[in-house]
C-alpha positions in Angstrom: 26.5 49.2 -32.0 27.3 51.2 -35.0 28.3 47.8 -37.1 26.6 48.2 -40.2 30.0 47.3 -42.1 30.1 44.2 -41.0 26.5 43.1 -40.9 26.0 42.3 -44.4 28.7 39.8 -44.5 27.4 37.7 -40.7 24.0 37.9 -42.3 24.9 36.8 -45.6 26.6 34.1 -43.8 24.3 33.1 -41.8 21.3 32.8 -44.2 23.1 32.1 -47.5 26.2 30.8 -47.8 26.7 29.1 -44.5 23.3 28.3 -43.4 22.3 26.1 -40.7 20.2 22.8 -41.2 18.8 22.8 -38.3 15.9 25.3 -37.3 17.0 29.1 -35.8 16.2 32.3 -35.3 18.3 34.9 -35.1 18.2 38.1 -32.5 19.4 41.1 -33.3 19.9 43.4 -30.3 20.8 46.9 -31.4 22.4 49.2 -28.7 21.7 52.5 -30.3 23.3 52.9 -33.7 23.3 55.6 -35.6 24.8 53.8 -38.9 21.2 52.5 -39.9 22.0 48.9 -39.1 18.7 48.6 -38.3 17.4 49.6 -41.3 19.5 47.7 -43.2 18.7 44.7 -41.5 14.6 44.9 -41.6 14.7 46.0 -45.5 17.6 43.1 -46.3 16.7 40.2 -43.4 13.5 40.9 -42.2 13.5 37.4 -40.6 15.6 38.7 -38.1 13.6 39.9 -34.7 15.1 43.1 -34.1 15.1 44.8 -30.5 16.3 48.6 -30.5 17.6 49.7 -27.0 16.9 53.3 -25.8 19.5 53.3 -24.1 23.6 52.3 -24.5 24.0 49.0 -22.1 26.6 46.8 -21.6 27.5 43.6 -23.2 26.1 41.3 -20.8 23.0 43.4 -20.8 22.5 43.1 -24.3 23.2 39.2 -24.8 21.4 38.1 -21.3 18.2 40.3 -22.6 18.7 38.7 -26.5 18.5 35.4 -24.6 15.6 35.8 -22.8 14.0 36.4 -26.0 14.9 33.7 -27.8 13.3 30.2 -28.0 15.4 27.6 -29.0 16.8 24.8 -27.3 20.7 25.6 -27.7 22.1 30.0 -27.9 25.0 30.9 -30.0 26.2 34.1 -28.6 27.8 36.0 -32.4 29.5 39.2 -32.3 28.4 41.0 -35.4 32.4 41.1 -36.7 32.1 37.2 -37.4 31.5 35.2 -40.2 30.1 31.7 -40.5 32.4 29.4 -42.5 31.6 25.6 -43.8 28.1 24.6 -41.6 29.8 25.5 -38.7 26.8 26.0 -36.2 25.5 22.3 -37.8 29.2 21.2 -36.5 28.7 22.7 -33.1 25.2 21.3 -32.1 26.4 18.2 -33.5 28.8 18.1 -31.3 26.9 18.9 -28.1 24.4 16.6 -29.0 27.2 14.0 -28.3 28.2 15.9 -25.7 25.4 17.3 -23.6 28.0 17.8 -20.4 29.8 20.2 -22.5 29.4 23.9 -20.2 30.7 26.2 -23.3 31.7 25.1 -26.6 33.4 27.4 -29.2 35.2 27.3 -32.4 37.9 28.2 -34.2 38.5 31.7 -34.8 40.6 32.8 -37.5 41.4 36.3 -38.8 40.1 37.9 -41.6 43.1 37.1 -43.4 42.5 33.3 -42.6 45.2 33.1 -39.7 44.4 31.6 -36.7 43.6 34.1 -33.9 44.5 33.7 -30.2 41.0 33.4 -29.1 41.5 30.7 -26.2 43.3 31.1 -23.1 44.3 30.4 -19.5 42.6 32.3 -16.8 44.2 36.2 -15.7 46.6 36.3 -13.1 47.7 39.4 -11.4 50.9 38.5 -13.2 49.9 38.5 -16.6 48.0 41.6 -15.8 51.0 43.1 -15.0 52.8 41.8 -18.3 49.5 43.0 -20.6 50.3 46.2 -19.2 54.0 46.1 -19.8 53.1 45.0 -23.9 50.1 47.1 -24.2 48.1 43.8 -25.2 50.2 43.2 -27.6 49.4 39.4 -28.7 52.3 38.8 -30.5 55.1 40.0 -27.7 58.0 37.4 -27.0 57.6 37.6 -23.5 56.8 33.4 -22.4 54.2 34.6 -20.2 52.2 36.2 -22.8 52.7 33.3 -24.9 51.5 31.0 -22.9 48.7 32.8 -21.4 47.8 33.1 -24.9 48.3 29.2 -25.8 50.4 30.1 -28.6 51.8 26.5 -28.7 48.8 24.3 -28.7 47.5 22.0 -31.3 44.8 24.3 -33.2 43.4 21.6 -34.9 43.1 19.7 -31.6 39.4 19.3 -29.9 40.9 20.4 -26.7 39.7 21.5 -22.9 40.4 25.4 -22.7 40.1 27.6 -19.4 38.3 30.1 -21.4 37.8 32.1 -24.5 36.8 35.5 -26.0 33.2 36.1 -26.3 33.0 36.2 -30.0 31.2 33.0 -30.6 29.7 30.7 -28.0 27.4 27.8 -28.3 25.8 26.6 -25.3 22.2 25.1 -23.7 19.5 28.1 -22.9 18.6 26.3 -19.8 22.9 26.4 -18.8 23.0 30.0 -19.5 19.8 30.5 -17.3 21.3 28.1 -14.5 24.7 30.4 -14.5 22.3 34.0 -14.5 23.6 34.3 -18.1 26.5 37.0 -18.3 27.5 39.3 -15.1 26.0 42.5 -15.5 28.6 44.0 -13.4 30.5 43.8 -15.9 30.0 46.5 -18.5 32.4 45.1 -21.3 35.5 43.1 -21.5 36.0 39.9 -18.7 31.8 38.8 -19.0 33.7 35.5 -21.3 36.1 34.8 -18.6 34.0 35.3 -16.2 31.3 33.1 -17.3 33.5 30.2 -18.2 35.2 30.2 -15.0 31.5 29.7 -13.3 31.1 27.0 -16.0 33.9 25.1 -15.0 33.2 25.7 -11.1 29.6 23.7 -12.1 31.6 20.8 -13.7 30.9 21.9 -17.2 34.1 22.1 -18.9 34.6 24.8 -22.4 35.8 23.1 -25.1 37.4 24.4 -28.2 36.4 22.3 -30.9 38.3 23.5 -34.4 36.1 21.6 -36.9 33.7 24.8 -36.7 35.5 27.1 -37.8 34.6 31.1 -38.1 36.7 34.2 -39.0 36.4 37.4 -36.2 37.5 40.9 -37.2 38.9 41.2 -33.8 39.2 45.1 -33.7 40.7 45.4 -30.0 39.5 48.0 -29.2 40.8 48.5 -24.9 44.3 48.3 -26.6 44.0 52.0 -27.1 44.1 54.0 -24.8 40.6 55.7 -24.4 37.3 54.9 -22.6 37.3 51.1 -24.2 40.7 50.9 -22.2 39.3 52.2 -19.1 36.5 49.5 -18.8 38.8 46.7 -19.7 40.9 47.8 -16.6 37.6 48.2 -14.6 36.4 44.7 -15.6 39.4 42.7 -14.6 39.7 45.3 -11.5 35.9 43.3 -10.6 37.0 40.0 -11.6 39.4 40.0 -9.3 37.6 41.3 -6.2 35.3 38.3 -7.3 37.5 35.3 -7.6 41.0 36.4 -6.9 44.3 37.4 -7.9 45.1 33.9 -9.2 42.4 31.5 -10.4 44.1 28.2 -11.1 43.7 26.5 -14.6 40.6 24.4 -15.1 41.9 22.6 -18.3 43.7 20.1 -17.6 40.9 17.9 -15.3 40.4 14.8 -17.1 36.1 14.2 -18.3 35.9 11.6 -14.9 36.8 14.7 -12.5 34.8 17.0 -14.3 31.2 15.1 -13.6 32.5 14.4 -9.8 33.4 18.8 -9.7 30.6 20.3 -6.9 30.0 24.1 -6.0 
């Protein structure tokens, strides 16, 4: 929605300089701009299959109705505020092709200035709630809890087990995502990427952050405002918690033998 400024350069990406060698097809699901993205894109990439909403929905609206459309074998959920660096989808179906009990596999996100973000994370607690409030989401407060609900201390260049990570970039199986119900729609935006990976993990299918696909995310922040982006990030952990509690313990650290013995 109204990301015209960042098109060109997830496009280019994608279909120039960073192009995938195996087959795609990208969908482009605009939730009514006004910036002429869509014009843009059909004059510039008209091998993308553009779907214009008439209405504004939510992000798991959007990405569960981009899915249905699609065809292929494998999704990659992009925000439009990525780019693709070094064959990095090539390195992610690799991967899952090696590793078809991977749930949720995603990247490494750096900023634009090349520095790595804090885009993995362990699962909200009322506790860090209260602690996001206390440092406005600030990502880089002292406080330890903050730290370590953000992981500032792992090994980023380390394929690693995660409890979950921000929606910018996921790569999973179609027929996953349908066996999950693809994103909750009660959720309007914010919390959908916990919310799926902790269902992912309750199937036995672990998320794994694997830093040899590597992409850069203009992560813009936008709840850490105060404003209406702030009020449904408070409403979408407020339903994440009537859904699965005030503590959801960390997933991470089960070893692969656990994780194919996990049941529902």
């Amino acid at each position: 929605m109204n990301h015209l400024k960042f098109l060109d350069a997830l496009l280019k990406s994608l279909y120039i300089d960073s192009r995938p060698s195996v087959n795609f097809e990208m969908i482009y699901v605009d939730n009514c701009s006004e910036d002429q993205s869509v014009s843009f894109i059909k004059k510039n990439y008209p091998e993308v299959l553009v779907f214009t909403n008439k209405s504004v929905k939510g992000f798991a609206e959007n990405n569960n109705f981009g899915v249905r459309k699609s065809s292929g074998e494998y999704i990659a959920i992009i925000n439009p505020d990525v780019v693709l660096l070094d064959n990095c989808i090539d390195k992610l179906y690799q991967y899952f092709k090696s590793n078809p009990n991977t749930g949720i596999l995603v990247p490494k996100l750096l900023n634009p200035d090349h520095s790595i973000q804090f885009s993995v994370r362990n699962f909200m607690s009322a506790k860090i709630f209260f602690w996001r409030l206390l440092t406005d989401g600030n990502d880089h407060a002292s406080n330890k809890i903050i730290q370590e609900y953000l992981l500032k201390n792992r090994d980023a260049e380390k394929t690693q087990f995660v409890d979950w990570a921000v929606g910018a970039s996921f790569f999973m199986s179609k027929s996953f995502f349908e066996e999950l119900g693809g994103f909750d729609e009660d959720y309007f935006l914010y919390v959908e990427d916990q919310d799926i990976c902790l269902r992912s993990w309750k199937k036995g299918r672990p998320v794994t952050y694997f830093p040899e696909s590597i992409m850069t995310h203009n992560y813009l922040k936008g709840s850490a405002r105060f404003g209406k982006k702030k009020w449904y990030h408070f409403k979408s952990l407020v339903v994440f918690f009537m859904k699965h509690g005030f503590y959801v313990r960390s997933m991470k650290n089960n070893s692969p033998s656990l994780i194919l013995t996990v049941k529902n």
